[in-house]
C-alpha positions in Angstrom: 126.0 171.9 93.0 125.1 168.2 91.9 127.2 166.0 93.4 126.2 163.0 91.6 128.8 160.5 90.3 129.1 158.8 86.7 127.1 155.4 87.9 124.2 157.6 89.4 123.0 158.8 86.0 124.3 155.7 83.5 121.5 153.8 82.2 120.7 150.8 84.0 121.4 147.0 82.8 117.8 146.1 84.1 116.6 149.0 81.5 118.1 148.2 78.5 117.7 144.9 79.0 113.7 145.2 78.8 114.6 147.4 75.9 116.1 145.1 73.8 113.3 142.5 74.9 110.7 145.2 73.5 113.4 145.7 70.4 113.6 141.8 69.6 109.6 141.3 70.4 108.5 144.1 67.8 110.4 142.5 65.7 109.0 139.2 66.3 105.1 141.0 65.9 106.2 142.3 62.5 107.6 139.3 60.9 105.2 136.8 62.4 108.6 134.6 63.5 107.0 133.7 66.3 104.4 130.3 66.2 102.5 131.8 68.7 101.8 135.7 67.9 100.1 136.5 70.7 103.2 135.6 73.0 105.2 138.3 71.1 102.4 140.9 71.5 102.7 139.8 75.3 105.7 140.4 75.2 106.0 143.8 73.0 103.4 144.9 75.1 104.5 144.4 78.5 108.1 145.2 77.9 106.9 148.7 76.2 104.5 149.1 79.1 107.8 148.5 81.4 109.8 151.0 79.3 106.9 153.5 80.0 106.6 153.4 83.4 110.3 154.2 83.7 109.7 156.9 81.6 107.1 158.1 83.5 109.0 158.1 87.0 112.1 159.3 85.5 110.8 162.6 83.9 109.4 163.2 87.3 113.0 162.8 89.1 115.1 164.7 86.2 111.8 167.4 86.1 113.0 167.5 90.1 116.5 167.9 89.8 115.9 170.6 87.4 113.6 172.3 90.1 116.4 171.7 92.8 116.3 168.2 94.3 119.4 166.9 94.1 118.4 163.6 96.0 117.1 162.4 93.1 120.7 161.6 91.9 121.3 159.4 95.0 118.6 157.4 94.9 119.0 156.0 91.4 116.1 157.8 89.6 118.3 159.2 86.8 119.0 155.5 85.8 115.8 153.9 84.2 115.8 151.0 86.8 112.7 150.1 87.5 113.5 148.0 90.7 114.5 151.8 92.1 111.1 153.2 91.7 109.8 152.6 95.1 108.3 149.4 95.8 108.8 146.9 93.1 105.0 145.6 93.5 103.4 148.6 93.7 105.9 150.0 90.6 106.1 147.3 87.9 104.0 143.9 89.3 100.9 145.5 90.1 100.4 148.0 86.6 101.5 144.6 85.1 98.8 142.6 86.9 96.2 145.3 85.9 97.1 145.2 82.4 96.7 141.3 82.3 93.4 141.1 83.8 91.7 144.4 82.2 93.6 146.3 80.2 94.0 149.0 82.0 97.0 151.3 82.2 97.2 151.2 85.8 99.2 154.3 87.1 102.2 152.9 89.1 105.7 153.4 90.7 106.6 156.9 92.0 109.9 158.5 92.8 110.2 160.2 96.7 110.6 163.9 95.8 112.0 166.0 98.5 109.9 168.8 97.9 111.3 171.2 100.2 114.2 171.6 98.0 111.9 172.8 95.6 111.0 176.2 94.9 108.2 177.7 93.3 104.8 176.5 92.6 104.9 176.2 89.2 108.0 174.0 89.2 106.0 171.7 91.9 103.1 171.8 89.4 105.8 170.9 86.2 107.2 167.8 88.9 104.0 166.4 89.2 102.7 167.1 85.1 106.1 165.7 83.9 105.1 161.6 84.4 101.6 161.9 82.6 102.7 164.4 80.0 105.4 161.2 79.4 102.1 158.8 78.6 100.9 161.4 76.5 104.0 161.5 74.4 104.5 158.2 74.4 100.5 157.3 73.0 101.6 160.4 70.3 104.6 157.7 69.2 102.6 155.0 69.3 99.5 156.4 67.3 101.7 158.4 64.8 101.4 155.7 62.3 97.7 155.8 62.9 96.8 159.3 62.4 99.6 159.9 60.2 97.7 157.6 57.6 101.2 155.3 57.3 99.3 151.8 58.2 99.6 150.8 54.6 101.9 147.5 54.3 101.8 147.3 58.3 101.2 143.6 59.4 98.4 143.2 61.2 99.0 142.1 64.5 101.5 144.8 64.5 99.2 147.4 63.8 96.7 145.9 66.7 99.5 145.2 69.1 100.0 149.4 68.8 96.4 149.8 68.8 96.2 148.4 72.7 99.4 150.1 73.5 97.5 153.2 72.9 94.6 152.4 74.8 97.2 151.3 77.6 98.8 154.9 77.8 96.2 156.9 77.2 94.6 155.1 80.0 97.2 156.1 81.9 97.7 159.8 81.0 94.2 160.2 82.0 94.0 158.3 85.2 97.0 160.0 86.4 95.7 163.5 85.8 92.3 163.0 87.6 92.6 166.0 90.2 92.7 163.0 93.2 95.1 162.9 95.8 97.7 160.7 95.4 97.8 161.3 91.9 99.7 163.7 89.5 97.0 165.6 88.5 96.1 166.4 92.3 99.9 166.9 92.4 99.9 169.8 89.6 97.1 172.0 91.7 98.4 171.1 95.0 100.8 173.8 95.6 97.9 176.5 94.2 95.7 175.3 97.3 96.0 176.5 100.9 97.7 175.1 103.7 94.1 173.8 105.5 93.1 172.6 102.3 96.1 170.5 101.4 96.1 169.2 105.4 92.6 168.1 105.6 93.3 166.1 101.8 96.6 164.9 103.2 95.3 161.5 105.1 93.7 160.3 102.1 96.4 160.3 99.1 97.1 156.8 100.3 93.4 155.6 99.1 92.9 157.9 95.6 93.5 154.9 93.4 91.6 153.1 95.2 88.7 155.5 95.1 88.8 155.9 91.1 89.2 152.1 90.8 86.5 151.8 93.0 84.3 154.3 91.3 85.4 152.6 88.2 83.7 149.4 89.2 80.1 151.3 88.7 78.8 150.4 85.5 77.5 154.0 84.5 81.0 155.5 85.4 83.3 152.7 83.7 81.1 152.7 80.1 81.5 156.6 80.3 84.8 156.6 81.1 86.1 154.2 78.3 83.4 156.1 76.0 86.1 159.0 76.5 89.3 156.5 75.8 87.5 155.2 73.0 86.7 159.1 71.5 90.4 160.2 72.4 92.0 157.1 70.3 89.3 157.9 67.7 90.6 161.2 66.9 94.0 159.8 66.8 93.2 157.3 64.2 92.9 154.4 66.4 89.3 152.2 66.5 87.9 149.9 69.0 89.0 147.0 66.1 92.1 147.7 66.7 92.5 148.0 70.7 90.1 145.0 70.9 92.0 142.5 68.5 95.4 143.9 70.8 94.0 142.9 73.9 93.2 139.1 72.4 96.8 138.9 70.9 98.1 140.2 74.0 96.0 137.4 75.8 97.6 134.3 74.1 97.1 132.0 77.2 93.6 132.3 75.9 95.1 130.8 72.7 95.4 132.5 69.2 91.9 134.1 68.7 90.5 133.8 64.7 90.9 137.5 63.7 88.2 138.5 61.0 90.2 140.0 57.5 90.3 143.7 57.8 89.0 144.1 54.0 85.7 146.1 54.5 86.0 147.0 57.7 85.1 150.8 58.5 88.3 151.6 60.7 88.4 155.6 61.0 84.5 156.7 61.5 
């Protein structure tokens, strides 16, 4: 029986608060009230990047509870706050550095799932598929206007600003599923390996992402991999014009780059 009080499972402060910085940003983006346009994609897209790693981590804890871990109640999970999902650089500062300097959703934060309260190997698989499948939802939001075909009478730097919050999640959804321990997707298939296998893989979960960001420092592997980003946001409506413009806006340090009129322009090949 949960024994989790009222406070365990309200929505945290520090939650809504990024909300309604997203809320009053998009805003911003879509009115151009902002003199400098790229600050309020900056902000639109970090505080929406934010949102979605909460999202992320809390499907996994309420996906765990569901299974039988009640110690996700405890330990704040249920609440959105992102300062509760583990280490606060390794869960928010660091995905938020990545983003910055490539663009890149960087997989980050985790909840501590006490999986021996857990029974059942497909409801360890669902723990583990329940963060990526929350990228995945959230690039279906985000690109909905996209492949939906309701852009018309969209403001620009709106409609890039979404464009590079795509790339950003489906980035992620992908990264995360990569069958490589330490990751989600390694997570799903986990329980359907032996016990040998999954003790001989166990001393290196602490260095998959470093391993994929390492491989993705290979020329051959990072153009094929962002080949496949680029063909996945294709076929949801979204072009490289879009996520490219996004990341300038989103980079207004850089100062407000001279976007090219759209009139022409092929943007669904």
């Amino acid at each position: 029986m949960s024994t989790a009080t009222h406070g365990e499972r309200r929505v945290s402060p520090v939650f809504l608060a990024v909300v309604a910085i997203m809320a009053v940003s998009i805003w911003a983006v879509w009115t151009d009230f902002s003199a400098s346009p790229g600050f309020a994609v900056f902000l639109f897209i970090l505080s929406g990047w934010i949102v979605s790693l909460c999202l992320h981590e809390y499907a996994h804890a309420r996906t765990a509870l569901h299974g039988g871990d009640i110690s996700v109640e405890s330990k704040g999970y249920l609440t959105l706050d992102p300062l509760k999902y583990t280490h606060a650089m390794l869960s928010i500062v660091l995905p938020v550095i990545f983003v910055i300097m490539g663009g890149i959703g960087l997989p980050g934060g985790a909840v501590f799932i006490e999986r021996h309260r857990i029974r059942g190997r497909w409801k360890h698989s669902l723990v583990s598929a329940a963060g990526p499948l929350t990228n995945v939802l959230f690039a279906g939001v985000v690109t909905a206007p996209f492949w939906l075909g309701a852009m018309d009478g969209v403001p620009d730097h709106f409609r890039y600003a979404l464009g590079f919050m795509a790339l950003l999640q489906v980035t992620a959804a992908i990264l995360n599923l990569l069958p490589v321990p330490g990751l989600d997707g390694y997570g799903v298939i986990e329980p359907w390996l032996s016990y040998k296998i999954r003790r001989q893989v166990e001393p290196f979960a602490p260095f998959g992402i470093l391993a994929v960001f390492g491989f993705l420092w290979i020329p051959e592997v990072n153009h094929a991999f962002f080949d496949m980003i680029d063909a996945v946001l294709r076929g949801l409506g979204v072009t490289e014009w879009d996520t490219y413009w996004g990341r300038e806006l989103f980079r207004f340090w850089q100062g407000t780059p001279d976007i090219p009129p759209m009139t022409g322009m092929i943007l669904n090949p």
